[in-house]
C-alpha positions as protocol buffer text, in pm:
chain_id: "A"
residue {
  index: 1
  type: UNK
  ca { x: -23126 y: -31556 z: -5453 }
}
residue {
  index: 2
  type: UNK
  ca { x: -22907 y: -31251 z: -5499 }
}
residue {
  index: 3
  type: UNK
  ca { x: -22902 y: -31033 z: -5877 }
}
residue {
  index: 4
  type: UNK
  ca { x: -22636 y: -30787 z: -5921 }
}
residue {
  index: 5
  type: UNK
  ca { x: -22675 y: -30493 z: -5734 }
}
residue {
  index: 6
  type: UNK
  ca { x: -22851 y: -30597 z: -5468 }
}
residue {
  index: 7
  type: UNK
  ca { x: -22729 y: -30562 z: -5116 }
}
residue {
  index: 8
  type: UNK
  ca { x: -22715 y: -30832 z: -4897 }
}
residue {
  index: 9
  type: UNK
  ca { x: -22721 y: -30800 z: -4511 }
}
residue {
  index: 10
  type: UNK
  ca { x: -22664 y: -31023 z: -4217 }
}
residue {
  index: 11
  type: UNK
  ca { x: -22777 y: -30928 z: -3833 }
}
residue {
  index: 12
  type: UNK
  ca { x: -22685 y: -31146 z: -3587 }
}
residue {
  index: 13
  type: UNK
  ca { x: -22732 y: -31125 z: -3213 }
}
residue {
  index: 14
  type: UNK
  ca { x: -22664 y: -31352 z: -2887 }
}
residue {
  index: 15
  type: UNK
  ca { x: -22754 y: -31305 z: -2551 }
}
residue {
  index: 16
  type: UNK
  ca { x: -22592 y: -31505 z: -2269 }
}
residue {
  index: 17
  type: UNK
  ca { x: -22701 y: -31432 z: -1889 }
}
residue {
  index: 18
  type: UNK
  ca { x: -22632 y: -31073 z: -1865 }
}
residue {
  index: 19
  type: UNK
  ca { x: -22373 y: -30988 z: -2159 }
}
residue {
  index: 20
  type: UNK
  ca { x: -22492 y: -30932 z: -2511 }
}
residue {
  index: 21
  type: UNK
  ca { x: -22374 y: -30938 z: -2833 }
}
residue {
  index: 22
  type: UNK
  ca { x: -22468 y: -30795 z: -3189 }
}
residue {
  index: 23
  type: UNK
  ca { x: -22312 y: -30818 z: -3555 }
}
residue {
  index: 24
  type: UNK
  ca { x: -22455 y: -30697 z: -3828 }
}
residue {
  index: 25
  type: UNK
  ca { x: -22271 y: -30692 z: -4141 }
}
residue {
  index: 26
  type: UNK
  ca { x: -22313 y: -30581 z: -4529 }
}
residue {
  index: 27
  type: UNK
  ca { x: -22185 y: -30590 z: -4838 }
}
residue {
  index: 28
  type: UNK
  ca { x: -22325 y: -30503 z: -5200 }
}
């Protein structure tokens, strides 16, 4: 559960055979 003014952030990350992939997002 999120208050105000706390930051929320997301990291995501895939990896399939030999290419790779990362997202990592945030937002207050």
């Amino acid at each position: 559960i999120l208050n105000d003014g706390d930051m929320a952030l997301f990291d995501m990350g895939a990896e399939y055979h030999f290419y790779g992939s990362d997202i990592t997002c945030s937002f207050p």
